[in-house]
C-alpha positions as CSV (number, residue, x, y, z in Angstrom):
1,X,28.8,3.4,-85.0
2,X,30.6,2.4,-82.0
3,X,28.6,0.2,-79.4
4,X,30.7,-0.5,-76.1
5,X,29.3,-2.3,-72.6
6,X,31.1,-0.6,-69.6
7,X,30.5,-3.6,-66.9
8,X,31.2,-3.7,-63.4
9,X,31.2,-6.5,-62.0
10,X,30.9,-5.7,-57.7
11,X,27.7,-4.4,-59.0
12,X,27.3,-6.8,-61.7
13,X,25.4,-3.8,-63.4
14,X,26.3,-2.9,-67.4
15,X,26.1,0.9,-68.4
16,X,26.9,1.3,-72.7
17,X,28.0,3.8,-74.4
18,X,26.9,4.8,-77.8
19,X,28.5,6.7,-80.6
20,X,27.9,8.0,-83.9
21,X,29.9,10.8,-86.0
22,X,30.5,13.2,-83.2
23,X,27.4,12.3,-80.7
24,X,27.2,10.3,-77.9
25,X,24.6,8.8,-75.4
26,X,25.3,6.5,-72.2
27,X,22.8,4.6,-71.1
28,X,22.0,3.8,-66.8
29,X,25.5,5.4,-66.1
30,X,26.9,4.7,-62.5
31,X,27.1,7.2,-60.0
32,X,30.9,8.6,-60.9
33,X,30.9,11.3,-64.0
34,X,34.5,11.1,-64.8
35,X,34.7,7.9,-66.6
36,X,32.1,8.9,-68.9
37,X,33.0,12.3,-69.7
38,X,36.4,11.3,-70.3
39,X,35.7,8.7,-73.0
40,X,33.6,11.1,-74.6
41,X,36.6,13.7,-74.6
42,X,38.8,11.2,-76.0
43,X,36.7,10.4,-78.8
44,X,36.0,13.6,-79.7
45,X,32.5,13.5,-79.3
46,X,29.6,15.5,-77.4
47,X,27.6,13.9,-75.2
48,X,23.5,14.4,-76.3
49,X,21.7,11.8,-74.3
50,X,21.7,10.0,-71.1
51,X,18.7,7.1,-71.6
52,X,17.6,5.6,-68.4
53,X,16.0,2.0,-68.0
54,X,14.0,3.0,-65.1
55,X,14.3,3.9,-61.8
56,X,16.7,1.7,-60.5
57,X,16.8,0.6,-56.6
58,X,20.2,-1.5,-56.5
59,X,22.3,1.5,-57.3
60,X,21.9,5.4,-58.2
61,X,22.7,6.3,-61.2
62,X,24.9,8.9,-62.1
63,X,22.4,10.5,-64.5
64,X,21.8,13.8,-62.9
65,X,25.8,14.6,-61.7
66,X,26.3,13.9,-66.1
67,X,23.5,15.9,-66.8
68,X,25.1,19.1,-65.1
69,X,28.2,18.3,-66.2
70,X,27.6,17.9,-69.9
71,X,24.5,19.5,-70.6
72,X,23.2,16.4,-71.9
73,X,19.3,15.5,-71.8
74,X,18.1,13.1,-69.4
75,X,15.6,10.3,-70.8
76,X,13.4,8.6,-69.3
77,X,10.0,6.4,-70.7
78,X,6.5,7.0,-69.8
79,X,5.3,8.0,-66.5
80,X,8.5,8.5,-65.1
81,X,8.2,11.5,-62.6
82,X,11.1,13.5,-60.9
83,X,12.3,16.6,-59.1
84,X,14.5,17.8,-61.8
85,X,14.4,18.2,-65.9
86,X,13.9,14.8,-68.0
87,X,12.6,14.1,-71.7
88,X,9.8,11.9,-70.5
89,X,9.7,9.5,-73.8
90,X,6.4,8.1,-75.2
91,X,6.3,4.4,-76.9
92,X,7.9,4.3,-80.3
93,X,10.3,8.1,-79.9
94,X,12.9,8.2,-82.1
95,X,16.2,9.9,-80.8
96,X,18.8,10.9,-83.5
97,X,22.6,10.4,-82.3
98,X,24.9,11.0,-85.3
99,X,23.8,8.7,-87.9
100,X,21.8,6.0,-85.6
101,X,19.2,6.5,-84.0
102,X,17.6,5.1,-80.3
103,X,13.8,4.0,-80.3
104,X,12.1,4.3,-77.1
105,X,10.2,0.8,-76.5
106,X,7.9,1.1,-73.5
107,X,7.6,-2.2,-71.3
108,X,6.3,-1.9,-68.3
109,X,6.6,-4.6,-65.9
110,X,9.9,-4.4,-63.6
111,X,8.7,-0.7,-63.1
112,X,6.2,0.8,-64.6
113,X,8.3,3.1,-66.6
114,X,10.4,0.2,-67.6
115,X,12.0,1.0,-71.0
116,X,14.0,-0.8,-73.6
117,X,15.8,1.3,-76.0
118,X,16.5,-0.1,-79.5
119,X,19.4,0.5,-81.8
120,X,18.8,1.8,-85.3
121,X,22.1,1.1,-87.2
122,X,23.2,3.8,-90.2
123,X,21.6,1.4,-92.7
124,X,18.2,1.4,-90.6
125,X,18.6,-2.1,-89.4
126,X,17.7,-3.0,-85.8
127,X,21.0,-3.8,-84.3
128,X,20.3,-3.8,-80.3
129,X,18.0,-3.7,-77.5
130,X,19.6,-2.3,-74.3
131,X,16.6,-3.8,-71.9
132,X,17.6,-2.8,-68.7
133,X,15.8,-4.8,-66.1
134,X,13.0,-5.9,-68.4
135,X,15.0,-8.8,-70.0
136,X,18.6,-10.4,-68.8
137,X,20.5,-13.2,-70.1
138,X,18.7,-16.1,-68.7
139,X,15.9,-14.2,-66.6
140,X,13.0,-11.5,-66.4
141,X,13.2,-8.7,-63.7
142,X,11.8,-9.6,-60.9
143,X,8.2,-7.6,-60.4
144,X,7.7,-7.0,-56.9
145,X,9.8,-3.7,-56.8
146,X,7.0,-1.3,-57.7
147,X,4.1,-2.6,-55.8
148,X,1.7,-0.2,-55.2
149,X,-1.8,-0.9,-52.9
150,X,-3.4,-1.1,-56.0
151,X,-0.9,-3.2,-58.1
152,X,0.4,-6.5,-56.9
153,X,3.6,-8.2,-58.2
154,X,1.1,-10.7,-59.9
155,X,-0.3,-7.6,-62.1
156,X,3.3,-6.4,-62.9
157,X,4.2,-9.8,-64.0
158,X,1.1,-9.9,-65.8
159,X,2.3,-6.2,-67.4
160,X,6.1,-7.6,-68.2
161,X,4.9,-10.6,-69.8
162,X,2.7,-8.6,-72.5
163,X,5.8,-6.4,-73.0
164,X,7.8,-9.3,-73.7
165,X,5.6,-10.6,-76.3
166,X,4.1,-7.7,-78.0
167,X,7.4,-5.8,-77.8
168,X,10.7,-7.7,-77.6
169,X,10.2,-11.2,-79.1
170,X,8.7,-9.9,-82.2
171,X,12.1,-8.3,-83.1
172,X,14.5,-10.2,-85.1
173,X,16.2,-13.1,-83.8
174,X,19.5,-11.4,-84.5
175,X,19.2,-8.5,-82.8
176,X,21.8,-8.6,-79.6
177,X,20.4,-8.4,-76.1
178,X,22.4,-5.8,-73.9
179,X,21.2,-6.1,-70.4
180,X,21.2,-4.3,-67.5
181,X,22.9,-6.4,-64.8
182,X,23.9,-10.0,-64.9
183,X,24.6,-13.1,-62.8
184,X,25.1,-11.6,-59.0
185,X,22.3,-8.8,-59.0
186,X,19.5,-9.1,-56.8
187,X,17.2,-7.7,-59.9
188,X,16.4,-11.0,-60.9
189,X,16.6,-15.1,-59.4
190,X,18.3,-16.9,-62.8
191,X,20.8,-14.5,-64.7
192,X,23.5,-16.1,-66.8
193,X,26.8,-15.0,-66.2
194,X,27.2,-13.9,-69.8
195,X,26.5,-10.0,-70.4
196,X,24.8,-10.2,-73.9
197,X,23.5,-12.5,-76.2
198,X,21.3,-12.6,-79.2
199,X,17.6,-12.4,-78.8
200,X,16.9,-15.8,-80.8
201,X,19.3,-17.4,-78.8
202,X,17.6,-16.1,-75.9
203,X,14.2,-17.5,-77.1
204,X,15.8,-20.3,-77.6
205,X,17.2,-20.9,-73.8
206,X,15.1,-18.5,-71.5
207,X,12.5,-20.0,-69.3
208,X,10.6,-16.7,-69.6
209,X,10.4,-15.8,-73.6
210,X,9.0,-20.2,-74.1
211,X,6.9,-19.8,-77.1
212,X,3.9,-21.6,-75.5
213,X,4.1,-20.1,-72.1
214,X,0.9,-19.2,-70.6
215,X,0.5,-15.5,-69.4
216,X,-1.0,-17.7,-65.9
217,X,2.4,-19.8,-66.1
218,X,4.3,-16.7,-66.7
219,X,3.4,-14.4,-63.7
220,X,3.5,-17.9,-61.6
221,X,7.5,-19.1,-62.6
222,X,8.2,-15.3,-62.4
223,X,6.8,-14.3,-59.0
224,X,8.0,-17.7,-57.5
225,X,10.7,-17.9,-54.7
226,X,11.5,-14.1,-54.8
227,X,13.5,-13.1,-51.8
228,X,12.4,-9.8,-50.7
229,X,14.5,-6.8,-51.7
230,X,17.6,-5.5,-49.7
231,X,16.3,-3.0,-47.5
232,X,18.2,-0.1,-49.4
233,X,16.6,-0.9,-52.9
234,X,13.6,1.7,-52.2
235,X,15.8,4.6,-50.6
236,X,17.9,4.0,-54.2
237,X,14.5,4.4,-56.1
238,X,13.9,8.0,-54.1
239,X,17.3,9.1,-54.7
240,X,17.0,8.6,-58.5
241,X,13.4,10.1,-58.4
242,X,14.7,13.2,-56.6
243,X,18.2,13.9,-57.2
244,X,21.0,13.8,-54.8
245,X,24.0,15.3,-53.4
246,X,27.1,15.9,-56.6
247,X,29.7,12.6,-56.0
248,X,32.2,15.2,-56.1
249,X,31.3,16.6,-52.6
250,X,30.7,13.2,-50.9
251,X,33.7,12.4,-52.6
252,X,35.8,15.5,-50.5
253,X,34.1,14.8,-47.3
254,X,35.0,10.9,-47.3
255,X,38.7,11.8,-48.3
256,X,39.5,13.1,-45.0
257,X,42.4,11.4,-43.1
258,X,41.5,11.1,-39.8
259,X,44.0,11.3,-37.4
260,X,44.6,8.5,-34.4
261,X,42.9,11.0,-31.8
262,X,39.7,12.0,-34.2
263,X,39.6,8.4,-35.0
264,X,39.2,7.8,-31.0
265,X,37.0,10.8,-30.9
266,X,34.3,9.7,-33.0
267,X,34.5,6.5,-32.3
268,X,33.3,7.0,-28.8
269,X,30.5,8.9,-30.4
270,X,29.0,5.6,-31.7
271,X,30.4,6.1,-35.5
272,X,29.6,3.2,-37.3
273,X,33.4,1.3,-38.7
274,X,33.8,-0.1,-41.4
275,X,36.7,-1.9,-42.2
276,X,37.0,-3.2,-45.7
277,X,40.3,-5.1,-45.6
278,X,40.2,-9.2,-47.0
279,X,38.5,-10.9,-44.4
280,X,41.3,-12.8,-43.2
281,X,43.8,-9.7,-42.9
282,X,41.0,-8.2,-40.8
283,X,40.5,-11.1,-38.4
284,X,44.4,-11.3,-37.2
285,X,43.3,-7.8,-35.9
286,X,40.8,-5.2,-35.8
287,X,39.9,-1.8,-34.0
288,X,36.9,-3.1,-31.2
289,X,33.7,-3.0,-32.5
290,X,34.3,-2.5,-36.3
291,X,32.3,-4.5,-39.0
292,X,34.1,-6.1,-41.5
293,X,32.5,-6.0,-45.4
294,X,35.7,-6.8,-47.4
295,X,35.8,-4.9,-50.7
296,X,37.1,-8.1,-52.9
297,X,33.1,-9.5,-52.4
298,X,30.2,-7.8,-52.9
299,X,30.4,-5.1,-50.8
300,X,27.6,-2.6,-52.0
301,X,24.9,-5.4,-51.6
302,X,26.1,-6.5,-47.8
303,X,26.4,-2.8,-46.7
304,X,22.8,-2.1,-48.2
305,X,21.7,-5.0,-46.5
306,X,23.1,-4.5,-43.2
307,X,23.5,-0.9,-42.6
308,X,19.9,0.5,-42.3
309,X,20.4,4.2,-42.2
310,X,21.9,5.9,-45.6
311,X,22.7,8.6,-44.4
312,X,24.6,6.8,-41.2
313,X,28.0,8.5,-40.4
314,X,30.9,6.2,-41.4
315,X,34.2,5.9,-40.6
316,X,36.8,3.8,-43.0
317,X,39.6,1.5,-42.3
318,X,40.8,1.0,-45.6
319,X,43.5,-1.6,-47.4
320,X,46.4,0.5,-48.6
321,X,45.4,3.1,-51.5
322,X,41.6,2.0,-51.7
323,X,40.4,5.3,-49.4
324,X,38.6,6.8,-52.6
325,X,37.5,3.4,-54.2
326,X,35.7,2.6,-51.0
327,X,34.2,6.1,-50.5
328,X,33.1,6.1,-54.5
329,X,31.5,2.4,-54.1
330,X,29.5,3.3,-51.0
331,X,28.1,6.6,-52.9
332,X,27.3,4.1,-55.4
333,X,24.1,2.8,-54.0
334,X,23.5,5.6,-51.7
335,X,25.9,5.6,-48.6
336,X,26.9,9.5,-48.9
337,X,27.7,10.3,-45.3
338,X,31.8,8.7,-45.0
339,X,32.9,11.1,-42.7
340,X,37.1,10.0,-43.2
341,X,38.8,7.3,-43.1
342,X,41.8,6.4,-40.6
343,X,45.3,7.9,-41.9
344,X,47.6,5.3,-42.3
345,X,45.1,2.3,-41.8
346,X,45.2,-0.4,-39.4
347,X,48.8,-0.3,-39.1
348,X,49.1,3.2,-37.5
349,X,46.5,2.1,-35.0
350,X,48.5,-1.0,-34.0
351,X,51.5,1.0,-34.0
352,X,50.0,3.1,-31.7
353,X,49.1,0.5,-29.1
354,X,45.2,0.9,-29.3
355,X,43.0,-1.9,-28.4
356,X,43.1,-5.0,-30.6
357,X,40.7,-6.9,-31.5
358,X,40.9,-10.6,-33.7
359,X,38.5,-13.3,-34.7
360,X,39.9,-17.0,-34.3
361,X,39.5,-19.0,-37.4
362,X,39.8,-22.4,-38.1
363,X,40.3,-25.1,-41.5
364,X,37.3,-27.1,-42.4
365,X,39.2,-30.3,-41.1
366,X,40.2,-29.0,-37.7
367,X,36.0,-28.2,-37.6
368,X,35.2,-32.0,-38.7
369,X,37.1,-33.1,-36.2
370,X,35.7,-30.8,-33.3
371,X,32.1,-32.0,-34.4
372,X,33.4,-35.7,-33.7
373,X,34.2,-35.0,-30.1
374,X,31.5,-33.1,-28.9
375,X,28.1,-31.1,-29.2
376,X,28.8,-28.0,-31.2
377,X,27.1,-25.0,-32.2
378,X,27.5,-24.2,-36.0
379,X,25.9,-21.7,-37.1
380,X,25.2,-22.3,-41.3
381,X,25.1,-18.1,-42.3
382,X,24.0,-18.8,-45.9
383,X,20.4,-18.0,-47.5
384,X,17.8,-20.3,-47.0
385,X,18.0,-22.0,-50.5
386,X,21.7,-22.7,-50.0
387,X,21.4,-24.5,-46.3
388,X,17.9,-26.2,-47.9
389,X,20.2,-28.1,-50.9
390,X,23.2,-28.9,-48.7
391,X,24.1,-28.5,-45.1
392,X,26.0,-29.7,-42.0
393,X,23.8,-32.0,-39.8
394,X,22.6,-30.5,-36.8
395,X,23.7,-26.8,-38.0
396,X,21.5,-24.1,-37.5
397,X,21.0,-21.8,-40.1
398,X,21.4,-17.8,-39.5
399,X,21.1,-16.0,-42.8
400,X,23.5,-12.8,-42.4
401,X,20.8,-11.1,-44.7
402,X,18.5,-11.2,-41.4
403,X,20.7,-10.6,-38.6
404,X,20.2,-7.5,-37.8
405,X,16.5,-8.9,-36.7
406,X,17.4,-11.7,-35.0
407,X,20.9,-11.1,-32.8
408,X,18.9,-11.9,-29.3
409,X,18.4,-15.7,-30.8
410,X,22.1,-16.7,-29.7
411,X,23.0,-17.2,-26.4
412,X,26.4,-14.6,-25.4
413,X,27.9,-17.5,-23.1
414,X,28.3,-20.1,-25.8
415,X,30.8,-20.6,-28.7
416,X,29.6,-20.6,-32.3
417,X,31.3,-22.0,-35.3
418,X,30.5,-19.7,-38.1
419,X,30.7,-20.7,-41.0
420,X,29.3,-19.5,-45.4
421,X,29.8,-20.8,-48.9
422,X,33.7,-19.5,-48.8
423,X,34.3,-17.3,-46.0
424,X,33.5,-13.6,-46.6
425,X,29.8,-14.0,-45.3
426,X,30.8,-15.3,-42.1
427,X,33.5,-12.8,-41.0
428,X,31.0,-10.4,-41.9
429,X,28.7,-12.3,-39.6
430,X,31.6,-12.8,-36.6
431,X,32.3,-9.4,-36.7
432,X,29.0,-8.2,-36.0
433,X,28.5,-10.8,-33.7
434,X,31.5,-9.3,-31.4
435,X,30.6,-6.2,-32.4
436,X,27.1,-6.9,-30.7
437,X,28.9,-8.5,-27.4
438,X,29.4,-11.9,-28.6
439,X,32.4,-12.7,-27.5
440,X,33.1,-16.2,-28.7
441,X,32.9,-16.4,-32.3
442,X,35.1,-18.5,-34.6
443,X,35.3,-18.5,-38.4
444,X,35.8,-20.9,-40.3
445,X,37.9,-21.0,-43.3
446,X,37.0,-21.2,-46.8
447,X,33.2,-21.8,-46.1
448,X,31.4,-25.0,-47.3
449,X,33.6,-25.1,-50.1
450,X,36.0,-26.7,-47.9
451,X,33.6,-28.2,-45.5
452,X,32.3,-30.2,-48.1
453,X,35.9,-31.9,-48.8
454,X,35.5,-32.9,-45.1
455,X,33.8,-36.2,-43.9
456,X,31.6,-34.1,-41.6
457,X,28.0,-35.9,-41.7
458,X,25.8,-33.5,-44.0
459,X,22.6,-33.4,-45.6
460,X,22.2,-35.5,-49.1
461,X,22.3,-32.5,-51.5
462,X,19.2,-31.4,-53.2
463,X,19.5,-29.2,-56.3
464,X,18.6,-25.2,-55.5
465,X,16.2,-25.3,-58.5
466,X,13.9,-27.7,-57.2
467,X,13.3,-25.8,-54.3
468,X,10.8,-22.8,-53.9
């Protein structure tokens, strides 16, 4: 038997791969095929199942491309509906690969399909749980994904904590929790940055599996301080329901090199540009009017976040040799519709002589000082919870998860100091700012990492935990 956890960590999302004399399953594969069907080549095996979790909104999942590919049977747990050809798997299944076998658990409560899948070893020992979004490292899924008007997040907390103890924490306590995502996904509030663990560990050290929880303290810990959902989560959840187009093509059509003129061309059609580059390459100089969402962060959440429209037309600016990593991550969670990216990069437009545009930024000591002398604007870009525990006095916060909703609240005329926890948040921030006809913007380096070094006067810091 041969177990193995394919992790990636801009998604912090875990596919597995499963393997047993000659047959193989994946389970919640990303949206690229080739990976998979390569390490099934190279171990000689045939693919038989693809299990999905649930529907999941922070990505889509590559489960229908595989299916085609492979002839491989798509499972899903009860009530899952969908456009194309699924197993729909009943509580307690049984699915023979090789010599193990997968048992369908159905727990209800993330989604209402929600389903963990346990591992049957060759000597009929429960080995695994791979629990998707039902049960992390340190956390619960959050329930407010598949509210419905007659099912509140209260009542899917209420279903997730009856699967929890009627179908996960009976199991053994050495049976290994494999998780869908960990610490970084927006599909839960407390995830450990560990990917697995075992289950009595994790009844051990999980807030949500305490032995003399309440089902009332339950759904109240759970439901508590949820941010809401990055607007593309739901779009994700339709795309997974009904299919999409093959990665292959939106892999071709965002492959295009785009010459200097088409570049020009379409840009002065309104084509949304997106320039990936490290945040402080992109700010010593940029084409006018492009937004900056570095690739070294998290880059699918922040373009989820921020660009409304899936199927928006984009146009790349690229580091050096990342033209199909960036196309492949933006089909990841949904963003089909890259229409090229510019031939030679940045570099070819500068050589060119095309307008330039940069973004001034500072150190953390040169803003300390400026604060000293005078009445400043700083604008704190961080969630809520993060300006609540610690801040600069006087700053105003401006959460770049909500900006698209509130870029009238600044005033064009004056100069904001922008600053995040490190620095990619607030170029993201200064470049839509300009973008939007702000034209005094400055960055500042390093975020409140390096702020905090400084003797700028600040807020006395208050744990995140403590706040709701």
């Amino acid at each position: 038997m041969k177990v193995e956890q394919i992790y990636t960590g801009c998604l912090a999302e875990a596919a597995y791969y499963i393997e047993s004399n000659g047959e193989a399953a994946i389970i919640d594969p990303l949206r690229e095929t080739e990976p998979y069907i390569r390490k099934v080549a190279q171990n000689d095996a045939t693919l038989k199942y693809i299990f999905e979790t649930h529907f999941h909104a922070d990505f889509v999942s590559g489960h229908v491309d595989l299916a085609k590919k492979t002839g491989a049977t798509i499972v899903f747990g009860p009530e899952a509906k969908t456009s194309y050809d699924i197993y729909p798997a009943q509580d307690g299944d049984v699915f023979e690969i090789g010599k193990v076998k997968i048992k369908a658990l159905h727990t209800p409560g993330h989604t209402l399909e929600s389903t963990t899948y346990l591992l049957i070893d060759e000597e009929g020992k429960h080995h695994a749980i791979f629990s998707g979004d039902t049960l992390f490292i340190g956390d619960v899924g959050r329930p407010d994904l598949a509210v419905k008007s007659d099912l509140t997040k209260e009542d899917l907390a209420g279903l997730l904590f009856d699967s929890l103890r009627n179908k996960i924490m009976p199991l053994a306590d050495n049976v290994i929790v494999y998780p869908g995502h960990g610490a970084g996904s927006a599909c839960g509030k407390n995830m450990s940055d560990e990917t697995f663990d075992s289950l009595g560990n994790q009844k051990k050290t999980n807030y949500a599996l305490r032995a003399d929880m309440t089902k009332e303290e339950f759904v109240k810990e759970v439901t508590d301080g949820i941010l809401p959902p990055p607007q593309y989560f739901a779009k994700n959840v339709m795309l997974n329901k009904q299919g999409y187009e093959e990665v292959d093509e939106v892999l071709e059509r965002g492959m295009k090199a785009l010459s200097i003129e088409e570049f020009e061309a379409k840009k002065s059609e309104g084509v949304v540009i997106l320039d990936t580059r490290h945040e402080q390459i992109f700010n010593q100089g940029f084409v006018p009017g492009a937004i900056n969402i570095g690739l070294e962060g998290t880059f699918a959440v922040w373009v989820g976040t921020l660009i409304k429209n899936l199927n928006e037309p984009i146009m790349l600016v690229t580091p050096k040799g990342k033209e199909k990593e960036t196309v492949l991550r933006l089909a990841r969670v949904g963003y089909d519709n890259a229409i090229g990216y510019l031939k030679g990069g940045f570099d070819a437009w500068q050589t060119a002589n095309k307008p330039v545009d940069q973004i001034k930024s500072i150190e953390a000591i040169e803003l300390a000082t400026l604060n000293k002398s005078g009445d400043i604007h700083i604008l704190d870009v961080r969630k809520p919870t993060e300006y609540q525990s610690e801040r600069i006095a006087g700053a105003q916060n401006f959460p770049l998860d909500f900006i698209n909703g509130h870029l009238n609240d600044l005033d064009k005329e004056a100069t904001y100091y922008i600053h995040c926890a490190g620095g990619y948040r607030s170029m993201i921030t200064s470049s839509i700012l300009k973008k939007h006809g702000y034209p005094n913007v400055i960055d500042v380096k390093g975020g409140f990492r390096e702020i905090a070094k400084t003797d700028i006067a600040k807020t006395e810091y208050v744990c995140p935990s403590t706040l709701s």
